[in-house]
Biotite code that builds the C-alpha atoms (Angstrom):
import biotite.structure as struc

atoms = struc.array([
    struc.Atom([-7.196, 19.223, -27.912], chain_id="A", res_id=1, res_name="UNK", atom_name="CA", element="C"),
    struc.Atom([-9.750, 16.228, -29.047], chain_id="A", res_id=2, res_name="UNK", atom_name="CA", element="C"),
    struc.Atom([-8.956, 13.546, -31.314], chain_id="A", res_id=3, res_name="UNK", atom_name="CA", element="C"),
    struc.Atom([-10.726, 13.295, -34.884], chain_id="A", res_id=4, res_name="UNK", atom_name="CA", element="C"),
    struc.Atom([-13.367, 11.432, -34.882], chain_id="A", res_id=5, res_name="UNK", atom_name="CA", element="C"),
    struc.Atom([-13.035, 8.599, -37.739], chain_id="A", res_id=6, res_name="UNK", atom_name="CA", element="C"),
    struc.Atom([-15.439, 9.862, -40.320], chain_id="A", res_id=7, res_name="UNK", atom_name="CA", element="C"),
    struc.Atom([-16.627, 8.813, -44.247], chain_id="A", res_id=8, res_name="UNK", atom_name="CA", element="C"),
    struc.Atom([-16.256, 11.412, -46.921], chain_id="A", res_id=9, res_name="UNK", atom_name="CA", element="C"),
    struc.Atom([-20.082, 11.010, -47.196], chain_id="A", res_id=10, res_name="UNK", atom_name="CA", element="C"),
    struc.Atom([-20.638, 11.547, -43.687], chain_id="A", res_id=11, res_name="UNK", atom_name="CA", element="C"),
    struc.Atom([-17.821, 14.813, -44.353], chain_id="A", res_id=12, res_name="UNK", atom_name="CA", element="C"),
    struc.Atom([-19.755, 16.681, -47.041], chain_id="A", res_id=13, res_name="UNK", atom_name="CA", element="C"),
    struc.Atom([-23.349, 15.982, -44.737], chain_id="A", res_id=14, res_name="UNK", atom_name="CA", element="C"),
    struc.Atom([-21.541, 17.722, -42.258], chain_id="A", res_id=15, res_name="UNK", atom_name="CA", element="C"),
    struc.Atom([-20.049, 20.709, -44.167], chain_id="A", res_id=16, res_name="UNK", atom_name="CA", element="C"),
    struc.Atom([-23.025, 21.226, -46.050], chain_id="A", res_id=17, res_name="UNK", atom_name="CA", element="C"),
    struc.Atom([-24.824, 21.684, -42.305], chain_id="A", res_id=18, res_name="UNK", atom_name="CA", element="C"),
    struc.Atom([-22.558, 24.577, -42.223], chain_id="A", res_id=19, res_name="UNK", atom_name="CA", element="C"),
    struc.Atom([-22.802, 26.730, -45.345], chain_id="A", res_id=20, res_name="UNK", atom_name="CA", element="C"),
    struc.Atom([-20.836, 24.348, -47.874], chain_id="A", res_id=21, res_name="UNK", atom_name="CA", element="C"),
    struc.Atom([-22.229, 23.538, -50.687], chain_id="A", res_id=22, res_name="UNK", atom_name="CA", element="C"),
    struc.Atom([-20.995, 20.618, -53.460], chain_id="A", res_id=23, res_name="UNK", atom_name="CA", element="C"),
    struc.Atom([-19.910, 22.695, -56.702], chain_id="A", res_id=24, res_name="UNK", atom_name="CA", element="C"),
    struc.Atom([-18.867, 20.105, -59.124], chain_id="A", res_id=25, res_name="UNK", atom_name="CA", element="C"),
    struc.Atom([-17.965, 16.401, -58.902], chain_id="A", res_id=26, res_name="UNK", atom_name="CA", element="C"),
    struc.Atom([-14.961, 14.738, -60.894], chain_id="A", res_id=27, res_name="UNK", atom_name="CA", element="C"),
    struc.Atom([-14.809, 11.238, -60.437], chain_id="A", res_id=28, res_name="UNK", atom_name="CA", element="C"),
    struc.Atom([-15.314, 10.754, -56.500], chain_id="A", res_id=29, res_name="UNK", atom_name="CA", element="C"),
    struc.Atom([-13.959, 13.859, -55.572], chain_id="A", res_id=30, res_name="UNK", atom_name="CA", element="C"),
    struc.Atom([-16.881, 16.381, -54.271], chain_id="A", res_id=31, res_name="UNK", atom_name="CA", element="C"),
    struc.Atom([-15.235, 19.764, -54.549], chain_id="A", res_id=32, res_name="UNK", atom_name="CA", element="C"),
    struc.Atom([-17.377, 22.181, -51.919], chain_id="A", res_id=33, res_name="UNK", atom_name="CA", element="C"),
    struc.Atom([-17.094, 25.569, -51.518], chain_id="A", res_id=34, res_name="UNK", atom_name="CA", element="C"),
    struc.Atom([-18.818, 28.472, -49.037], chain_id="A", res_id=35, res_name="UNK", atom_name="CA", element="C"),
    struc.Atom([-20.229, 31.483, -50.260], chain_id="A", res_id=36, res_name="UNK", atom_name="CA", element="C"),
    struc.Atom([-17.317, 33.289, -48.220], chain_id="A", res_id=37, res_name="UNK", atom_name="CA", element="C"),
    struc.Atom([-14.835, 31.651, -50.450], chain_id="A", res_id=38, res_name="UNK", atom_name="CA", element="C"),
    struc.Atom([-13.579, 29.311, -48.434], chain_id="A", res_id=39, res_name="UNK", atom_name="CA", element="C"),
    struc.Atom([-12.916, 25.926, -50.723], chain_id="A", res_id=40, res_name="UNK", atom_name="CA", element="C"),
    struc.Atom([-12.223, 22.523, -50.303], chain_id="A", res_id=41, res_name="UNK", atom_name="CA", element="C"),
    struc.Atom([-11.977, 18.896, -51.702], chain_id="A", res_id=42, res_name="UNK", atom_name="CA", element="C"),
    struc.Atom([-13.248, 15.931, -50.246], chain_id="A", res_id=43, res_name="UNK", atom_name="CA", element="C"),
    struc.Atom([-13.013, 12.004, -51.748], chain_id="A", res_id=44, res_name="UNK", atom_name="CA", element="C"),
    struc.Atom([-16.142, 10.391, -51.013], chain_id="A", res_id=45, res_name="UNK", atom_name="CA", element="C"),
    struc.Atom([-15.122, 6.140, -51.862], chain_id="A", res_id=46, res_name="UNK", atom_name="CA", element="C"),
    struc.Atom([-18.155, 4.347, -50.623], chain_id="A", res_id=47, res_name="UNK", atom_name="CA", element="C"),
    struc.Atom([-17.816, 3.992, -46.618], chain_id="A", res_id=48, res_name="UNK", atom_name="CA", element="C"),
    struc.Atom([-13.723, 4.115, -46.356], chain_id="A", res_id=49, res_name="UNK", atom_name="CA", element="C"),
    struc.Atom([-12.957, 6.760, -43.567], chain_id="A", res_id=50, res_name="UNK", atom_name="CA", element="C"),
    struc.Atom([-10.576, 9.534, -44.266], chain_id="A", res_id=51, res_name="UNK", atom_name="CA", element="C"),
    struc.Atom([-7.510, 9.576, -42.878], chain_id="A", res_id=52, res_name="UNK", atom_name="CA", element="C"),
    struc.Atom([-6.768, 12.430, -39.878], chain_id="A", res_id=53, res_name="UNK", atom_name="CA", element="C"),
    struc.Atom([-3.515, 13.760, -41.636], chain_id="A", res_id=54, res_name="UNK", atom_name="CA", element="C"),
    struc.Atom([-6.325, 14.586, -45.168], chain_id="A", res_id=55, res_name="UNK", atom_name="CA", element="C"),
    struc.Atom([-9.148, 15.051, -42.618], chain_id="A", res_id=56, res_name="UNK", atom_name="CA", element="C"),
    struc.Atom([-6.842, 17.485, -40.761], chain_id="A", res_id=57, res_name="UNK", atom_name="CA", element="C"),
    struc.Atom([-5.764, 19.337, -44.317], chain_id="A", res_id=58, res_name="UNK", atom_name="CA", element="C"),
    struc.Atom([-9.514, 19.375, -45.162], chain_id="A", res_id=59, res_name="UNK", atom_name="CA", element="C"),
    struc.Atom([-10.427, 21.370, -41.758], chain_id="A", res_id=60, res_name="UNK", atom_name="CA", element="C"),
    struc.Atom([-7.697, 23.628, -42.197], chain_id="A", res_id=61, res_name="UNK", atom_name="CA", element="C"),
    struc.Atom([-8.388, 24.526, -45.842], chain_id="A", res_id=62, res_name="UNK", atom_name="CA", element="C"),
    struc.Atom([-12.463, 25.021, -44.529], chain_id="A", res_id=63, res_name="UNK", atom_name="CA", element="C"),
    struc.Atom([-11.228, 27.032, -41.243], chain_id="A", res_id=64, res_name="UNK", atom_name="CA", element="C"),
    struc.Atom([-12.815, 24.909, -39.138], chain_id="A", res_id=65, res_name="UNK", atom_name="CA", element="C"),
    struc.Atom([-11.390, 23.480, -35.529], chain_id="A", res_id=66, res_name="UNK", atom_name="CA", element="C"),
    struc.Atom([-11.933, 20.039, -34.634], chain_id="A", res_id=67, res_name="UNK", atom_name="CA", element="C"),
    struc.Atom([-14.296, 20.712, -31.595], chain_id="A", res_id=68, res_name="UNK", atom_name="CA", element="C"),
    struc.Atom([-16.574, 23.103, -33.930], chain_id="A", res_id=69, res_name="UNK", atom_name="CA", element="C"),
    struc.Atom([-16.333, 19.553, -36.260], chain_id="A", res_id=70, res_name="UNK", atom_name="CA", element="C"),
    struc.Atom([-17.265, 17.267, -33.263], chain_id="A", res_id=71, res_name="UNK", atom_name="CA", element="C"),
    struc.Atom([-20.105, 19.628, -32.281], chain_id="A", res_id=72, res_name="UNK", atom_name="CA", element="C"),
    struc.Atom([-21.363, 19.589, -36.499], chain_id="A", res_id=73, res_name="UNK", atom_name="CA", element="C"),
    struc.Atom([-21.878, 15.845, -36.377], chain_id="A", res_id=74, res_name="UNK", atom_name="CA", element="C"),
])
């Protein structure tokens, strides 16, 4: 198993968007993206702070996506 890489909400919602995701609505700094499968997420986007791996790891699950299939996104 990799490690997460240390990654930006911005740099996040660049990458899910790559993969089918697209930004719905924004409340505040919170882009809530969602795929046209259904699959749904949230992800805070405060200027360049990187996201922790315990909410980057919640965020992957809630998107179905593995960390390698991340890695080889960005």
């Amino acid at each position: 198993m990799t490690r997460l890489p240390r990654i930006s909400g911005k740099d996040l919602v660049k990458a899910l968007s790559k993969i089918g995701f697209a930004v719905i609505r924004i409340r505040g700094s919170h882009h809530f993206m969602e795929h046209e499968d259904g699959r749904a997420t949230v992800v805070p986007v405060h200027s360049n702070e990187t996201l922790g791996p315990g909410l980057l790891n919640k965020i992957l699950k809630s998107c179905e996506i593995s960390r390698d299939d991340l890695i080889s996104i960005l």
